[in-house]
Backbone as CSV, one residue per row, in Angstrom:
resi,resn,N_x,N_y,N_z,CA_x,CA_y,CA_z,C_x,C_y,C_z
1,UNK,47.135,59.058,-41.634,46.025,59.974,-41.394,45.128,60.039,-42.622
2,UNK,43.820,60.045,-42.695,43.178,59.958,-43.774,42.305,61.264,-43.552
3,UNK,41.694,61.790,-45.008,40.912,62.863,-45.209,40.049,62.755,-43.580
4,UNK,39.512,62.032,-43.159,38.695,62.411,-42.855,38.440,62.091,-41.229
5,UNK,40.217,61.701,-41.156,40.745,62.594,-39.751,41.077,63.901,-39.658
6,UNK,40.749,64.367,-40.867,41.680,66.096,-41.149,40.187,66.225,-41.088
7,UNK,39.112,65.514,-41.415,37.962,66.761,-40.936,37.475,66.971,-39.861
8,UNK,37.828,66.025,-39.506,37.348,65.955,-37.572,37.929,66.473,-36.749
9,UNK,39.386,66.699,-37.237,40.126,67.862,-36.576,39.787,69.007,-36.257
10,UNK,39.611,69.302,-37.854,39.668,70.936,-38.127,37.853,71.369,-37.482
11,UNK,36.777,70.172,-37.438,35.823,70.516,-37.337,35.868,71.019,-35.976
12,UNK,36.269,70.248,-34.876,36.706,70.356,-33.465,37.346,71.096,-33.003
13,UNK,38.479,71.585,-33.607,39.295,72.145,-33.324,40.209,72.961,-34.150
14,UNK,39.242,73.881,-34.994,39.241,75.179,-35.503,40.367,76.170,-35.085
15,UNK,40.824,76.492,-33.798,41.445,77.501,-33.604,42.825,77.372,-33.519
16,UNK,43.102,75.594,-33.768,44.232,75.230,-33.088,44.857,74.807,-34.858
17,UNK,43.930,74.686,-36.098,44.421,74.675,-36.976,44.292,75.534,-38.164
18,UNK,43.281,76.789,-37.708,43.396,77.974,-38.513,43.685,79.662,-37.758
19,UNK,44.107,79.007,-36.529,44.808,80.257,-35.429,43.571,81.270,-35.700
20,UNK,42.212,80.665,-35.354,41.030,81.971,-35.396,39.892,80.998,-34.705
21,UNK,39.216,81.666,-34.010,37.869,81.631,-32.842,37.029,80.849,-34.081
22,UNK,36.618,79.865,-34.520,34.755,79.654,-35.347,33.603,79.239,-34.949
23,UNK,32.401,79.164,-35.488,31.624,78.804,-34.729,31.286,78.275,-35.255
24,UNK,30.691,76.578,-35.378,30.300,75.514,-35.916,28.787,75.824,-36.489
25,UNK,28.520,75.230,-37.857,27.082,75.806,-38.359,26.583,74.640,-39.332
26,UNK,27.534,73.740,-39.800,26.829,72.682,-40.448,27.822,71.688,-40.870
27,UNK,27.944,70.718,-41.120,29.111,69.316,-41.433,28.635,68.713,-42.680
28,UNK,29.574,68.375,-43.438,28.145,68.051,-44.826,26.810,68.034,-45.011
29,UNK,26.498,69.386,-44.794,25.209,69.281,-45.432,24.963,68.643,-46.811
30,UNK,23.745,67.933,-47.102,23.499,67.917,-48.574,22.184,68.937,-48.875
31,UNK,23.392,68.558,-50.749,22.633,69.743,-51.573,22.654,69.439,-52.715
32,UNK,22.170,70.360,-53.738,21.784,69.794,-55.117,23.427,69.504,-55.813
33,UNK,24.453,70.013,-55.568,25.363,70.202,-56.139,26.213,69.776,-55.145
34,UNK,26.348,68.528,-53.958,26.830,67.848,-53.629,27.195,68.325,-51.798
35,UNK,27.940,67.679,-51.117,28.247,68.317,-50.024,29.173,68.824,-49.448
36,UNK,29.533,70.138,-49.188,30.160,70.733,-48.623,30.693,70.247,-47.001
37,UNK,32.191,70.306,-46.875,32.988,69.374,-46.105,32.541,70.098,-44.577
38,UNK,32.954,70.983,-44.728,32.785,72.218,-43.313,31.754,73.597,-43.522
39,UNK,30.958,73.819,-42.609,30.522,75.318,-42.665,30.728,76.029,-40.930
40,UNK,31.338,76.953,-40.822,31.583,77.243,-39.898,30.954,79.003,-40.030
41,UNK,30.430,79.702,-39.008,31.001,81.554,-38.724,31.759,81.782,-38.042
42,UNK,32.656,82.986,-38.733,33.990,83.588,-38.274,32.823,84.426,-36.583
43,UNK,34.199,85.628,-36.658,33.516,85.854,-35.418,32.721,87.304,-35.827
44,UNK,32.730,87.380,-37.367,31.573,88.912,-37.630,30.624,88.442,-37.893
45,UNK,29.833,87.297,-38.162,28.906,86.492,-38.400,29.088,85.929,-40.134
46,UNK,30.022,86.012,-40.705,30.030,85.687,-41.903,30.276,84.153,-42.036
47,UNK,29.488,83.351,-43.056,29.936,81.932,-43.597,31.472,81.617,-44.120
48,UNK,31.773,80.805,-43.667,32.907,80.229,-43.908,32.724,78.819,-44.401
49,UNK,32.775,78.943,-45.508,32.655,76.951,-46.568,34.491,76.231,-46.081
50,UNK,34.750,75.274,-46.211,36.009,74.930,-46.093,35.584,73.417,-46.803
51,UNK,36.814,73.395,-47.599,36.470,72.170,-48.380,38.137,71.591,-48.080
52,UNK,38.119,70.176,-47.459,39.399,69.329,-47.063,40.066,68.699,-47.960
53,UNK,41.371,68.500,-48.876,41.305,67.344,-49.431,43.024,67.128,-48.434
54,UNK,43.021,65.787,-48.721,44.485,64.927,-48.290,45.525,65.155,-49.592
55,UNK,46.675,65.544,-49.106,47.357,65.668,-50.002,47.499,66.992,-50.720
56,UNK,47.961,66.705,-52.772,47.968,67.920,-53.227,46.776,68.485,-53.575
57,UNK,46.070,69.540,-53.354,44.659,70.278,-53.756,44.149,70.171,-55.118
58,UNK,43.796,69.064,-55.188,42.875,68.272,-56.874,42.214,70.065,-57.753
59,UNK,42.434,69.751,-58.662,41.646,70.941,-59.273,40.098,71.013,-59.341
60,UNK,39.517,69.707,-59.111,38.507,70.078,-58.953,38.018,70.528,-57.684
61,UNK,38.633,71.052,-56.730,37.982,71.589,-55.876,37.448,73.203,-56.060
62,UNK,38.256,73.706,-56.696,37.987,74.928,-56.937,36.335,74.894,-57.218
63,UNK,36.207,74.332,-58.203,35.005,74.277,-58.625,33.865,73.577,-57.654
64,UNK,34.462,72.445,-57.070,33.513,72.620,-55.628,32.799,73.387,-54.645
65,UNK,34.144,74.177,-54.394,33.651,75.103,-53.287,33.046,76.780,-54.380
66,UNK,33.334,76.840,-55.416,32.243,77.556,-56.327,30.579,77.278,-56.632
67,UNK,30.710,75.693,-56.518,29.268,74.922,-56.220,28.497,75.842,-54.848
68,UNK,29.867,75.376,-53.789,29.187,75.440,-52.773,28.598,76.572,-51.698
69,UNK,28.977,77.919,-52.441,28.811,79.223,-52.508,27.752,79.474,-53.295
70,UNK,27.548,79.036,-53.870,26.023,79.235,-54.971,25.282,78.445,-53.973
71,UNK,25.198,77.491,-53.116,23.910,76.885,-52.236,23.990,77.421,-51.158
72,UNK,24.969,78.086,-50.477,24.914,78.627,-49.539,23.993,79.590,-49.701
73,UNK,24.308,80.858,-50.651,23.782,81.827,-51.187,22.496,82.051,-51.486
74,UNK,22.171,80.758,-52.029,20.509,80.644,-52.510,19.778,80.471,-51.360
75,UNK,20.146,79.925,-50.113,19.610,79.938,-48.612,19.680,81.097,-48.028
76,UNK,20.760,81.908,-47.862,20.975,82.634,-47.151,21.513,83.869,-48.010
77,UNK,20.300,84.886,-49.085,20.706,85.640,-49.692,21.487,86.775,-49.202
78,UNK,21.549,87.108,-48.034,21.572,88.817,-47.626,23.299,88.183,-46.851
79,UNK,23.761,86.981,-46.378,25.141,86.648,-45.535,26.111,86.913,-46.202
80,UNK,26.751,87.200,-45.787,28.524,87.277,-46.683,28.999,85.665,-46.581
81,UNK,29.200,85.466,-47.466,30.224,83.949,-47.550,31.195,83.534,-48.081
82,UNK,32.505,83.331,-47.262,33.688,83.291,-47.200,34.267,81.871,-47.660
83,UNK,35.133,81.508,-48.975,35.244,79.718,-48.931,36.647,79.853,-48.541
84,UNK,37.131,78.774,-48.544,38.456,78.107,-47.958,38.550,76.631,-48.431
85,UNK,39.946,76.593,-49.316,40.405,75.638,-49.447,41.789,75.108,-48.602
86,UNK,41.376,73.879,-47.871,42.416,73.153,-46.987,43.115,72.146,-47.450
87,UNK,44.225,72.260,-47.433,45.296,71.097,-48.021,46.711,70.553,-47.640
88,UNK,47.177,69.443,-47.689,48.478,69.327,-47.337,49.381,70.310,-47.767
89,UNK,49.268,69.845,-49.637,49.543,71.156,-49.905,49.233,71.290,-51.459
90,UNK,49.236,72.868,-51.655,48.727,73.824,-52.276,49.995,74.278,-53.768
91,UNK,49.694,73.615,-54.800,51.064,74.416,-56.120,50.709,75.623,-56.388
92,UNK,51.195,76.499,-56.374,51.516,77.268,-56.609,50.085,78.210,-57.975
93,UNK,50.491,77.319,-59.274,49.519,78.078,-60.484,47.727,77.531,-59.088
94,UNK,47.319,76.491,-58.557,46.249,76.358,-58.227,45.983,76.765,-56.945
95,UNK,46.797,77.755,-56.001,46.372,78.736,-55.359,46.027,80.172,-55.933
96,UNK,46.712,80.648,-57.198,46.627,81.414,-58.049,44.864,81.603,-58.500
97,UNK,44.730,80.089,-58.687,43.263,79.662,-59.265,42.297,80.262,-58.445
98,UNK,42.718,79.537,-57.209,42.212,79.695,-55.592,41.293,81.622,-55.774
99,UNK,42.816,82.319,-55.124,42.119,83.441,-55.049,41.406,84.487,-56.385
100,UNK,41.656,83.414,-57.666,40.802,84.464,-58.137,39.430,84.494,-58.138
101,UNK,38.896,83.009,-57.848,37.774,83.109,-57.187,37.406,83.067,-56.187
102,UNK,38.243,83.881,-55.338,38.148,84.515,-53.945,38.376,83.814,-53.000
103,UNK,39.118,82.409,-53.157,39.034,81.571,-52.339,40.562,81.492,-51.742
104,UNK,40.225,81.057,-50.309,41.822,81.618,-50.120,42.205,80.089,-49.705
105,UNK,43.128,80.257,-50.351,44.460,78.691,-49.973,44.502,78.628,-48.912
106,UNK,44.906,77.521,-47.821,45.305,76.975,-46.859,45.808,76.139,-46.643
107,UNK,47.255,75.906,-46.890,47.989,74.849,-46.727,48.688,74.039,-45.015
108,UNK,48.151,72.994,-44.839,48.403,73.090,-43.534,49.021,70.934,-43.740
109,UNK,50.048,71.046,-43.135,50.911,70.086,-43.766,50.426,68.833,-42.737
110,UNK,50.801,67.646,-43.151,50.140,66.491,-42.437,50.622,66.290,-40.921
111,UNK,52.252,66.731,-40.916,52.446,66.877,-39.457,51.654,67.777,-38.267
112,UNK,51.442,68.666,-39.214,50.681,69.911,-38.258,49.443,69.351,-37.491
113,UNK,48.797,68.316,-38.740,47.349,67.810,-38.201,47.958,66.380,-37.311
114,UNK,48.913,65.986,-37.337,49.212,64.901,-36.583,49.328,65.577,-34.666
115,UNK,50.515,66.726,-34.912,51.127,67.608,-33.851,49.581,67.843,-33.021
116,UNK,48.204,68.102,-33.443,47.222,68.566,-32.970,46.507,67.576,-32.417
117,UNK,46.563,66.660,-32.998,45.819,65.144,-32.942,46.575,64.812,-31.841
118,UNK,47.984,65.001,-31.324,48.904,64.046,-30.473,48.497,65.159,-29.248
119,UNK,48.313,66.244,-29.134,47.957,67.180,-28.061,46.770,66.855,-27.941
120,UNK,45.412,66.898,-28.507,44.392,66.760,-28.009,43.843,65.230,-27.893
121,UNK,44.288,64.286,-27.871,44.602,63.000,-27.529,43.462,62.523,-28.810
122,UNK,43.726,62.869,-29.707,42.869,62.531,-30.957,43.133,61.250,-31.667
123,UNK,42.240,59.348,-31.573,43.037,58.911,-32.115,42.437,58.461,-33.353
124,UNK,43.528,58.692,-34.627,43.865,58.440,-35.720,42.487,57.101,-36.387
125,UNK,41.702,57.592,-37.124,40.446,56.196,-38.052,41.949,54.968,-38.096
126,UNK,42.539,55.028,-38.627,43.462,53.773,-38.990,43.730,52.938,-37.697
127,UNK,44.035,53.869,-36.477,44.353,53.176,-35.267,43.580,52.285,-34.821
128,UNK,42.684,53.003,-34.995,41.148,52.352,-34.462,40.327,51.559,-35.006
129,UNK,40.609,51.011,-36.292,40.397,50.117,-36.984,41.357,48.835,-36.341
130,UNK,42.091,49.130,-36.319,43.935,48.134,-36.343,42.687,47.732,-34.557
131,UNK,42.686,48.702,-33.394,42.062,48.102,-32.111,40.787,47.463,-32.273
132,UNK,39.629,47.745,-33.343,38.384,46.765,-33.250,38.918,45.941,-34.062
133,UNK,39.663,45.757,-34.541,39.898,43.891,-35.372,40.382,43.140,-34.156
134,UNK,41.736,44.059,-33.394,42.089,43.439,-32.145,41.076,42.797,-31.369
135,UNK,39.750,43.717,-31.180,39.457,43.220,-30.212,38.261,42.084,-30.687
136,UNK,37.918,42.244,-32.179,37.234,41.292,-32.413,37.481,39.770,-32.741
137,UNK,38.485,39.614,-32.537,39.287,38.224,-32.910,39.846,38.448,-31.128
138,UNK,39.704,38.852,-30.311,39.517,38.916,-28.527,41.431,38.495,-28.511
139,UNK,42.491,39.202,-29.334,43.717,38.822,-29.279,44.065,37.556,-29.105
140,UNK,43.682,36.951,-30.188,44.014,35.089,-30.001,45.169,34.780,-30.718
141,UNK,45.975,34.502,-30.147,47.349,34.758,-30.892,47.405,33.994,-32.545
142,UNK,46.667,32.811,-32.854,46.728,32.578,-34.015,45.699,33.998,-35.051
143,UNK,45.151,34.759,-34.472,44.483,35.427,-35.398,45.184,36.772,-35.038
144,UNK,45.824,37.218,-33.967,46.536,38.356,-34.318,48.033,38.144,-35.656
145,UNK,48.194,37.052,-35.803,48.916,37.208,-36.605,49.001,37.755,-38.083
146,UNK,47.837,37.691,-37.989,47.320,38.284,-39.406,47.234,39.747,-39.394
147,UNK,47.492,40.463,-38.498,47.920,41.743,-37.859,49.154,42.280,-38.442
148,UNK,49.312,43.350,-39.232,50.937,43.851,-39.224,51.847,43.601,-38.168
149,UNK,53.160,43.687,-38.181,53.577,43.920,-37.204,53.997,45.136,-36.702
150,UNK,53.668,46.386,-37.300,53.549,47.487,-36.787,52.141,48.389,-36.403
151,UNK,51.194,46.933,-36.907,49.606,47.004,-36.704,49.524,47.011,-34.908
152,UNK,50.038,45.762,-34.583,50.457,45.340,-33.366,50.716,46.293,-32.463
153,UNK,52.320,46.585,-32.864,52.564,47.346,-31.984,51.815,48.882,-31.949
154,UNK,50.959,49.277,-32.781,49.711,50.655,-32.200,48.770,49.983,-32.052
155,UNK,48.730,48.848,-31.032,47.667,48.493,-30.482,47.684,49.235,-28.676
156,UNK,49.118,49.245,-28.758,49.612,50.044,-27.646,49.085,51.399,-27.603
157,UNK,48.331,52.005,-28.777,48.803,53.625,-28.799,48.030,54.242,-27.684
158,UNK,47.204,53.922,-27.040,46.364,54.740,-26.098,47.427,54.792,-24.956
159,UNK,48.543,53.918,-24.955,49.485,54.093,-23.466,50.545,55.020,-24.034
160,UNK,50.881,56.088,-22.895,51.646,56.776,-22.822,52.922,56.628,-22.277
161,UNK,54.079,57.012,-22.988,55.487,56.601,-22.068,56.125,58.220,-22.187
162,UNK,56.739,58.102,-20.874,57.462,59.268,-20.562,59.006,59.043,-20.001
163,UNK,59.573,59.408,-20.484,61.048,59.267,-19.866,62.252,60.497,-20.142
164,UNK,62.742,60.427,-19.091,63.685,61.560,-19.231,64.674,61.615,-19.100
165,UNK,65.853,61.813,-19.692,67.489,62.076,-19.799,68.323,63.363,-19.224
166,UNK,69.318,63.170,-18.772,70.192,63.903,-18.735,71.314,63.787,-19.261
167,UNK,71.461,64.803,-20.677,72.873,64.827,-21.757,73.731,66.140,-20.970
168,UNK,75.182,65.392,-21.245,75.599,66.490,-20.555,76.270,67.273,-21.939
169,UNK,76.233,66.825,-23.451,76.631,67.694,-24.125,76.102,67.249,-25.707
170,UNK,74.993,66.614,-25.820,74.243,66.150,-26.518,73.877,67.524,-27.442
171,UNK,73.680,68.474,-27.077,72.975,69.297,-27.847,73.587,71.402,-27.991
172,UNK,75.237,70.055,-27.443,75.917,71.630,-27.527,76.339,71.841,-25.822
173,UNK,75.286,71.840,-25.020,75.438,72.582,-23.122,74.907,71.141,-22.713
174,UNK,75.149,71.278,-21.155,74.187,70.183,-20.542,72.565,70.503,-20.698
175,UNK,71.644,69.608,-20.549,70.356,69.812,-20.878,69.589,68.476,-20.496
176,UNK,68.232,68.703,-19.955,67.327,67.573,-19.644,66.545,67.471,-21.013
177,UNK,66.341,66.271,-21.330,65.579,65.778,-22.316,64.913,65.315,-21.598
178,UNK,62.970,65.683,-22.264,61.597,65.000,-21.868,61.484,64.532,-23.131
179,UNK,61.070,63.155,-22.968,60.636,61.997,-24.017,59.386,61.731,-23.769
180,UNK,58.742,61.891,-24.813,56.749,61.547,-24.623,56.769,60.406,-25.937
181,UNK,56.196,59.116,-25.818,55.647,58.173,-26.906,54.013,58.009,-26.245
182,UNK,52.956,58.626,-27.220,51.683,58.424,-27.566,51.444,58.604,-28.844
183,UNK,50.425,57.553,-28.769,49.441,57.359,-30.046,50.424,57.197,-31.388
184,UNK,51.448,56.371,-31.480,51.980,56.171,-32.429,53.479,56.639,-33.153
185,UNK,53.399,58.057,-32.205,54.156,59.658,-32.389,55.320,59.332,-31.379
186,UNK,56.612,60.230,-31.185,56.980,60.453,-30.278,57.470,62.216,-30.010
187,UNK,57.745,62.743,-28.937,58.203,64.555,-29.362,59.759,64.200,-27.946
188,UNK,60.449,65.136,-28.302,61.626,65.169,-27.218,61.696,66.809,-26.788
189,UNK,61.151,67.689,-25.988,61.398,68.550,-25.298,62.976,68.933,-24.786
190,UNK,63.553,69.757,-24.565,64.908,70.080,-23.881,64.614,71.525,-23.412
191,UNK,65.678,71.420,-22.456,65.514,72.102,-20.899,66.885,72.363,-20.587
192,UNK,67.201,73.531,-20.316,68.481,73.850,-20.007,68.897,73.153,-18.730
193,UNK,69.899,72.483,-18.500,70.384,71.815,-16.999,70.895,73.039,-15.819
194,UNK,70.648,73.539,-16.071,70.865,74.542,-15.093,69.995,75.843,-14.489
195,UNK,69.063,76.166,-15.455,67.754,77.186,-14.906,66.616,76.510,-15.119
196,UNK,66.367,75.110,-15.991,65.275,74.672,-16.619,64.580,75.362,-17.526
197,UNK,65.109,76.110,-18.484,64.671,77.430,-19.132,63.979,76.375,-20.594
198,UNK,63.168,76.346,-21.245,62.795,75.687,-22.024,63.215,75.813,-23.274
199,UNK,64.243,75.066,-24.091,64.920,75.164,-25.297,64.374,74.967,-26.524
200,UNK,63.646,73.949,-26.707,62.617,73.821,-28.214,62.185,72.123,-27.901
201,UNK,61.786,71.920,-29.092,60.944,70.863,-29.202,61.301,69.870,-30.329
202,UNK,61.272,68.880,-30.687,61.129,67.762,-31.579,59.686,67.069,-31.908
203,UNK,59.444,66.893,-33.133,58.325,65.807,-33.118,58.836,64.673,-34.014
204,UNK,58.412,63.507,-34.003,58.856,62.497,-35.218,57.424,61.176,-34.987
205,UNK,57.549,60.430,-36.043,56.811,58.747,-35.887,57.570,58.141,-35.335
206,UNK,56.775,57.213,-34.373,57.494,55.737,-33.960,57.774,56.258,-32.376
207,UNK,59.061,55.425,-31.969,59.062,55.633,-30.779,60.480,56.138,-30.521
208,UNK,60.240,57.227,-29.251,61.460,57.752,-29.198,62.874,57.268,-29.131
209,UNK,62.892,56.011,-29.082,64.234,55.810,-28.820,65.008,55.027,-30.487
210,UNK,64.171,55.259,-31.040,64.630,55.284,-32.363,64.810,56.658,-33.066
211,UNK,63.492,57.132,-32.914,63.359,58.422,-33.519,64.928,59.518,-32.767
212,UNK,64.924,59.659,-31.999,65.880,60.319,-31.042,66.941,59.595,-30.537
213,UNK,67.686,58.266,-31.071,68.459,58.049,-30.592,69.984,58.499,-30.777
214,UNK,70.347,59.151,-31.393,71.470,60.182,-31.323,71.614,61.395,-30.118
215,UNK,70.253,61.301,-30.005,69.988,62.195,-28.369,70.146,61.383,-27.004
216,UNK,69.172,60.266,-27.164,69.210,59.279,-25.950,70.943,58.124,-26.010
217,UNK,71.702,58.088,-26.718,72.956,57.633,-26.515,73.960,58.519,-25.869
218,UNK,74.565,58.024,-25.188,75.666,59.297,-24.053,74.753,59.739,-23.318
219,UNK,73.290,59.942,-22.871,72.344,60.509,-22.178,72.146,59.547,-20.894
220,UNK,71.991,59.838,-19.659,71.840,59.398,-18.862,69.757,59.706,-18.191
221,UNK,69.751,58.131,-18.020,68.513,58.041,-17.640,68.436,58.759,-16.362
222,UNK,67.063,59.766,-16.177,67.216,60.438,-14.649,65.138,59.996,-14.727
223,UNK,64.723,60.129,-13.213,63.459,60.324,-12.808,62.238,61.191,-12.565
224,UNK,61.487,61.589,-12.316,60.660,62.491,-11.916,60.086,61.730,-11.194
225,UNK,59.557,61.781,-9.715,58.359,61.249,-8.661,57.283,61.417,-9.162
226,UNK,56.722,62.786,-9.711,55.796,63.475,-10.042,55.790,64.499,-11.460
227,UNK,54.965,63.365,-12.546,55.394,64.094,-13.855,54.418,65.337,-13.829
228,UNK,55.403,66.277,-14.515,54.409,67.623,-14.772,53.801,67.355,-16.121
229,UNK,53.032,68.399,-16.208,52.272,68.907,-17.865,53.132,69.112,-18.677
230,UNK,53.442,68.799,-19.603,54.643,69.080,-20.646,54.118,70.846,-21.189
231,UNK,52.856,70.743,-21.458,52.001,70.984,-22.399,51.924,72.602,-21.854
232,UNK,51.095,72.938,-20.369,51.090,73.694,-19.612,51.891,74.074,-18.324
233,UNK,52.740,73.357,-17.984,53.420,73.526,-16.581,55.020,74.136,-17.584
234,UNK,55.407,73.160,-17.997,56.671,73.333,-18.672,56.729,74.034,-19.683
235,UNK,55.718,75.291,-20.505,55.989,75.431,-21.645,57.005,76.634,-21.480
236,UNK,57.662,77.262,-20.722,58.672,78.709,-20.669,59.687,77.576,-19.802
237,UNK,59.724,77.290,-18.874,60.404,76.464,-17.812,60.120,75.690,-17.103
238,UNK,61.060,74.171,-16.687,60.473,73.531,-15.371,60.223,73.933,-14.631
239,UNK,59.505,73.877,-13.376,58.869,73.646,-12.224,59.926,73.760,-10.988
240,UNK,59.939,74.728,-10.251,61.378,74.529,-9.714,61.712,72.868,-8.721
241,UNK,60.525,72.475,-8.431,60.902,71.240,-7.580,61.040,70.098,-8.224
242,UNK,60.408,70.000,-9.540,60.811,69.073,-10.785,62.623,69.693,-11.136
243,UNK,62.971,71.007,-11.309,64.221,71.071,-11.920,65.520,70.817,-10.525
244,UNK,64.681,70.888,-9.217,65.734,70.513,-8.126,66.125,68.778,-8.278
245,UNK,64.935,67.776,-8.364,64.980,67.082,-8.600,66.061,66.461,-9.351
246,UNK,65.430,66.807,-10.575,66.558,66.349,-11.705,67.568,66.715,-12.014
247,UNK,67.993,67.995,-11.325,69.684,68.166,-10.325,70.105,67.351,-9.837
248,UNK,69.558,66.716,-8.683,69.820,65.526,-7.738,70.692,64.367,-8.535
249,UNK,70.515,64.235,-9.249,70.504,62.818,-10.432,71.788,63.252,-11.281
250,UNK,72.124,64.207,-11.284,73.043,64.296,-12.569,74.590,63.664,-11.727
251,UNK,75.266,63.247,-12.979,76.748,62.578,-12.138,77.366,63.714,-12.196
């Protein structure tokens, strides 16, 4: 994931990585003192600066988003303006730094922005580089070779695989495992075998049957006719005609 999939995230999809409503107001603007990553309003009408970096929060940002409060300001004398620094993550003495010039830390870790990216079918600058080389060399097998071989295989990432297990003591009780591989990622869902009551979640890289194979061994492969929403149908419990189903199937 690079910086500047974390800005396209957060630009888009604000609520899902700072758990608050914003309202979009400017994307690097330029200015005399350089450009500011994000400008968003909260929901009292106040400016919100947000400055992104990848990784640990460089010290010079502080002083960035101090820049970038002085140009805001000089535009818009009479607004309140709020900065925010965003980061994988944040030490400790340079969040300290953070709020004494009023700026409040935000540490939000690379999985989190991956977890958001894999829900809103967001795909990854790197991926998509790895698919226009694909497609500009039109997959000729002497020139895909020059391809990673894990370049390759996320050439796949736009296809989705779903598959589902039945452990009968994998995780302590019997339980259905939902297996999702997109965009690079895989997550394993579990489901009580007996009410379909929804147990928790997994996320990892790669594909599930690596990532999860201590789960998918002793697990028995079962079907669905008709896959539900992981996302919205299943998030408290299955579906009762999905959980009759995958009754059917168990030995």
């Amino acid at each position: 994931m690079t910086e500047r999939d974390m800005e396209e995230l957060l630009w888009k999809f604000p609520d899902k990585l700072l758990n608050e409503p914003l309202e979009q107001f400017r994307r690097q603007p330029s200015s005399q003192v350089g450009r500011a990553d994000l400008i968003f309003k909260d929901r009292l009408g106040r400016f919100l600066v947000v400055e992104i970096k990848k990784g640990i929060l460089p010290r010079g940002a502080v002083n960035q988003l101090v820049d970038y409060y002085g140009m805001l300001k000089r535009e818009f004398q009479n607004e309140s303006v709020e900065l925010m620094a965003v980061a994988n993550s944040i030490p400790e003495d340079r969040a300290i730094a953070c709020l004494k010039f009023h700026i409040e830390p935000r540490e939000i870790s690379e999985k989190r922005f991956l977890d958001v990216a894999h829900e809103v079918g967001y795909e990854l600058e790197s991926l998509r580089e790895i698919r226009d080389k694909a497609v500009r060399v039109d997959l000729d097998p002497r020139a895909a070779t020059a391809l990673s071989r894990q370049g390759l295989r996320q050439l796949g990432v736009n296809r989705v695989e779903r598959a589902w297990y039945f452990s009968p003591s994998g995780i302590g009780k019997p339980a259905f495992l939902a297996f999702v591989n997109a965009k690079g990622n895989c997550s394993m869902r579990v489901f009580d075998a007996e009410d379909g009551s929804f147990l928790g979640r997994q996320y990892a890289g790669g594909d599930y049957r690596e990532a999860f194979k201590e789960y998918v061994q002793g697990a028995t492969s079962v079907t669905v006719a008709r896959q539900p929403n992981l996302e919205t149908q299943c998030k408290q419990q299955l579906p009762s005609l999905v959980l009759a189903e995958l009754k059917r199937q168990r030995l």
